[in-house]
N, C-alpha and C positions, 0 to 999 in steps of 0.2 A: 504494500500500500504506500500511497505516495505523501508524504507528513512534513505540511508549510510552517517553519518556523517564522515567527514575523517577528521583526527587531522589536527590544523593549517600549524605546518610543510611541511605536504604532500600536503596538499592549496598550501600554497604559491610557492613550489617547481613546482608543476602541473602550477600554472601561471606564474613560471617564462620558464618553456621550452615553454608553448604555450601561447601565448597572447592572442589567442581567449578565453582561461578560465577567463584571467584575467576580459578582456572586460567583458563577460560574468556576471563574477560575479560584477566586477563594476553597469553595468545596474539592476541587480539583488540586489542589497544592497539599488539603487534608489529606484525602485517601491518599496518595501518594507517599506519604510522610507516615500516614499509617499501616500501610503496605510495609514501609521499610522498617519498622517497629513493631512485629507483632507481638513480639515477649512483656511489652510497656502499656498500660491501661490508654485507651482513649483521649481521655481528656488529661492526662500525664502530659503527653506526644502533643497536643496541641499545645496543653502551657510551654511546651521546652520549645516549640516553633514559633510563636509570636513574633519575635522580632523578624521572619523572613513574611510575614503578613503586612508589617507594616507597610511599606510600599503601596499592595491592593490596596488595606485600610484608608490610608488617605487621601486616596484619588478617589474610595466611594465617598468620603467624606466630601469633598471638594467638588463632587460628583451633582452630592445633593444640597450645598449649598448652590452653584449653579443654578440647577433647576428652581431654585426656591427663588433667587432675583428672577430667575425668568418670567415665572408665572407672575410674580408682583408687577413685573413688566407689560405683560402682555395687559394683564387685568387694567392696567390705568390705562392704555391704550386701545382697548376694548373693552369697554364696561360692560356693556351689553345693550339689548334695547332702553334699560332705563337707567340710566347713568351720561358724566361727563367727563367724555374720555379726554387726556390729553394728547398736546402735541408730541410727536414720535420722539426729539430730541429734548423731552422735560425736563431727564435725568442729569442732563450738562447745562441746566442753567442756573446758575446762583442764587436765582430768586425761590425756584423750591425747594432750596434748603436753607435758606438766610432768609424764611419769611418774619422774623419778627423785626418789626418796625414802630419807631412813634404814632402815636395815635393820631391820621390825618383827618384834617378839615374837610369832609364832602361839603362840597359848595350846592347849594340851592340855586333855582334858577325859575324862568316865567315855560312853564309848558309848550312844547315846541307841537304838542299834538293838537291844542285848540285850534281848530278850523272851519268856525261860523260861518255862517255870513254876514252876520253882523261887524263892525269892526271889531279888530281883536284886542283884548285890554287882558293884562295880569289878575287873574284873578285872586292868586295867593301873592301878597307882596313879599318880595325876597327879603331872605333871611328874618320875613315874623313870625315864625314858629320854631326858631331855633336852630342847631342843628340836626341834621338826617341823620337817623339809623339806616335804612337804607333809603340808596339812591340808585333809581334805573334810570339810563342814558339811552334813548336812540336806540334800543330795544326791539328787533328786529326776529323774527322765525318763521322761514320758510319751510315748508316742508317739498312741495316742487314747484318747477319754475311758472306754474299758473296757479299755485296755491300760495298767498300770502296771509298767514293768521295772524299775525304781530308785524304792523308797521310802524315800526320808530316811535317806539313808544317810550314819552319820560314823567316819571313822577318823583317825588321823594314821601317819605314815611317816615312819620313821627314818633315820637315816646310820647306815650302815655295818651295817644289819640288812637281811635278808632276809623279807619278807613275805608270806604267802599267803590269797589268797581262793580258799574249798576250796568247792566247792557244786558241784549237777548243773548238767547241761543243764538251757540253759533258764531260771536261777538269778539274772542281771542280769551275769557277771563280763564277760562280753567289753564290755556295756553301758556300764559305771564306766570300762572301759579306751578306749573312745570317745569321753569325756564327757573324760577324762584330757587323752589327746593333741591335742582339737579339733578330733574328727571329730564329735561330736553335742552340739549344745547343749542344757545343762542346762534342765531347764521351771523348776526353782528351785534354793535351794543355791549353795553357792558353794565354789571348789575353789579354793587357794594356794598356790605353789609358791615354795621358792626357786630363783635361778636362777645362773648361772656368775657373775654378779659380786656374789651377795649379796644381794640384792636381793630382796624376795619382791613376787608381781604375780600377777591374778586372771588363769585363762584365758578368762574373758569378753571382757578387753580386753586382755590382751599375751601370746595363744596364739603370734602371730610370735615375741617374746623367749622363751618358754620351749622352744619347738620345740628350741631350740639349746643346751639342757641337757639332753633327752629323746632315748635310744633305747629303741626299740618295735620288738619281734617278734610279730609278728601270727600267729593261730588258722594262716593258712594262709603258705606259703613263697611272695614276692614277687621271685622272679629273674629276671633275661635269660635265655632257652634259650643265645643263641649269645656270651655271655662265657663264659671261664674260670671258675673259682673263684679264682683270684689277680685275675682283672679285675674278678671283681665287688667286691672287698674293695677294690681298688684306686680302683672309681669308688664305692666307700661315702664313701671316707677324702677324696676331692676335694671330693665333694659335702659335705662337713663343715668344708671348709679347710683339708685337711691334705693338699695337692697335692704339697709338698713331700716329704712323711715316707711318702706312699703306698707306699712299697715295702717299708721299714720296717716299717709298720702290717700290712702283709699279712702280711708275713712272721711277725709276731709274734701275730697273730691265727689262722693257719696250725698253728702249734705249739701254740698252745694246744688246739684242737678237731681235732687229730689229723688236720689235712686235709693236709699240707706235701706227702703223694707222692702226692696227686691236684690239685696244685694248675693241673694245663695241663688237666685236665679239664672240657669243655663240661657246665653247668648241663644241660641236656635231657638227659645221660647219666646222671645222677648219681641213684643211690637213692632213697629216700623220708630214709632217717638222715639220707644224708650232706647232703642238700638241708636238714633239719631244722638240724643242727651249723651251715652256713652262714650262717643265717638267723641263725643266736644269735649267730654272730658278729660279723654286720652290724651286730646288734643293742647290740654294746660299741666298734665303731667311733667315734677320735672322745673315748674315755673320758668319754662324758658322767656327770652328776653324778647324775639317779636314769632308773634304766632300768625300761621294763615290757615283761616278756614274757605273753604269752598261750598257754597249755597249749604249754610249750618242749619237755617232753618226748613228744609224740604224734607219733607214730611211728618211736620208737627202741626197739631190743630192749632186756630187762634191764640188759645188760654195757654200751651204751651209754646208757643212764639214768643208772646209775649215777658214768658217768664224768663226765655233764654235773651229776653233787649236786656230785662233788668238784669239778670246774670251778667252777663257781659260788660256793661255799665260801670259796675263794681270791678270786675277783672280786669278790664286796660290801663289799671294803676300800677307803673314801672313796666308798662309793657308797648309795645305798639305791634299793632292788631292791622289784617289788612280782611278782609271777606268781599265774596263775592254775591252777588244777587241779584236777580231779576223784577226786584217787588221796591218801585218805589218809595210805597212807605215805611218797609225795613229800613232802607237805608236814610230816609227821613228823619226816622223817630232815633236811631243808632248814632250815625256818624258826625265825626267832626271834621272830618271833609269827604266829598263824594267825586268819582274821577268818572264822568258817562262814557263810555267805547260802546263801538258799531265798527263793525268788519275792519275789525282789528287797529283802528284810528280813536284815540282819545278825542273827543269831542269840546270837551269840559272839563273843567277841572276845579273845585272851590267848594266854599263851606256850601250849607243848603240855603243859607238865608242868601247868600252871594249869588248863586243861580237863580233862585226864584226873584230877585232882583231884578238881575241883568236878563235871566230871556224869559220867567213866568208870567209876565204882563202879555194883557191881548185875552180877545177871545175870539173863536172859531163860530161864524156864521154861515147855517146851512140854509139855502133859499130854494124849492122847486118852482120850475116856472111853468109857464104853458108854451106849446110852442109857436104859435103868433106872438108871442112875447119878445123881444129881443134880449142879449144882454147887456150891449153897449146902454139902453135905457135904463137897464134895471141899476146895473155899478153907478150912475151919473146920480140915479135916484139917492143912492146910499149915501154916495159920498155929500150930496148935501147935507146929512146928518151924523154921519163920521168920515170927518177929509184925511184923517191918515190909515184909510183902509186901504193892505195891500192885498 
């Protein structure tokens, strides 16, 4: 038979890409060694052989650190569908490893999205609310080149205020709220957040550090059928770090959203409300520093809607809150500023007293005519009695 020696080099190269060579040869260097030893107990003949292992040894070793930067590699460069992958050369840039920095000034600014027709005025005057916890710029997400759901969209967000993006279906809000968390990366724009220790950082490149100042209640309820309602509260609070206090946290999340005497209640039993209420609660698990919810109030009756404004009311102290909704009196009776989007364009942007101001005046007059009526006669008629009708 014909028997390929292959120089050491290409050995040990060969068991460093595959470990099964390594293995291989490792077991193989045994019996060999055992062969030539039968008089000597097994594991005698290995102890006396170690030092000719070493070699194998630490090229698996070397083997399998490799592979372990690989996969951390690949993974930030393909997160997968819901994640924000990086650029391929991350790893050689100084800034993702030398991210701590003084804590900078996000600048405020007049809404580059309002586009009336009326003429255009600042609704929020710069720099009267302080500064931004976060700030979106020009905020941009395509998904293909005839789908645009986010057109350069900019706002800032506050502490300790409540904010609402009010728009239909369809409108970009769950979109921005995607692009938010670090479930969709932005095609341009850039989004800033601060973060638990002050800090402010792009979710482009440190989506892992801001995750851990963000809760998020998502469009639909994300529970275990077979936890509790105290167990789910209870693995929100571990999953946060707060293994400790989890009992605490539940309990106190509990009272809050009216859940305390269903709280041995199996998730798969539990309403459409009550599943909603828990969700929001998950959602302040952890007391992170700015929360987003996504339409919190759908599918709650009145009297519970209501009880989740006041709720909330009380909870945007040391926080800043952003939500989404379709109901303009939610966002009425709620927020301390309201931002209106339509296909994926900020419209407006300002407190509710500030809109109802600037474009809630006017009203809407519906006339039917006959048809030997003209309309030229009927407008002439009008405006004799209202001349700034358009």
């Amino acid at each position: 038979s014909l028997t390929i020696t292959w120089p050491s080099s290409v050995q040990y190269l060969l068991m460093f890409i595959c470990p099964y060579i390594a293995g291989h040869s490792l077991f193989q260097q045994t019996v060999l060694y055992d062969l030539a030893n039968k008089d000597v107990e097994l594991f005698q003949s290995i102890y006396r052989f170690v030092p000719q292992y070493f070699p194998t040894l630490i090229t698996m070793l070397l083997s399998s650190v490799f592979y372990w930067i690989l996969s951390w590699y690949l993974e930030k460069i393909f997160p997968g569908e819901y994640g924000v992958p990086c650029d391929w050369n991350f790893a050689f840039k100084l800034d993702y490893w030398c991210r701590e920095k003084k804590k900078s000034q996000i600048s405020s600014f007049d809404n580059h999205g309002t586009i009336l027709t009326r003429p255009a005025t600042p609704l929020v005057q710069k720099n009267s609310m302080g500064t931004p916890v976060v700030h979106v710029d020009r905020l941009t997400k395509i998904f293909c080149p005839d789908r645009i759901a986010v057109n350069e969209v900019s706002f800032n967000l506050y502490d300790n205020q409540i904010t609402s993006l009010l728009g239909p279906n369809g409108s970009g809000k769950t979109t921005i709220f995607n692009c938010l968390i670090g479930i969709y990366k932005q095609t341009s724009g850039t989004i800033t957040m601060e973060s638990e220790n002050g800090l402010d950082y792009d979710t482009r490149n440190d989506i892992d550090r801001l995750r851990k100042s963000i809760g998020y209640c998502p469009q639909h309820d994300i529970l275990f059928d077979l936890l509790t309602i105290e167990e789910q509260l209870q693995f929100y609070a571990s999953a946060r770090g707060f293994k400790k206090y989890k009992q605490q946290i539940s309990n106190e999340m509990l009272h809050l959203v009216n859940l305390q005497n269903s709280k041995d209640t199996y998730c798969k039993s539990l309403s459409g409300g009550m599943k909603r209420r828990l969700s929001l609660a998950c959602a302040f698990v952890g007391n992170t520093k700015i929360v987003l919810l996504d339409e919190p109030s759908s599918g709650l009756d009145p009297s519970n809607r209501r009880l989740l404004w006041d709720w909330l009311r009380k909870m945007k102290e040391g926080k800043t809150l952003l939500l989404t909704t379709h109901f303009m009196e939610e966002s009425d009776a709620l927020s301390d500023r309201i931002i209106i989007i339509s296909n994926g364009v900020i419209k407006a942007d300002g407190t509710s007293a500030i809109l109802k101001e600037q474009y809630g005046s006017g009203y809407k007059l519906i006339i039917n005519k006959q048809i030997n009526h003209g309309t030229n006669e009927i407008e002439l008629e009008l405006r004799s009695y209202l001349p700034a009708l358009t």
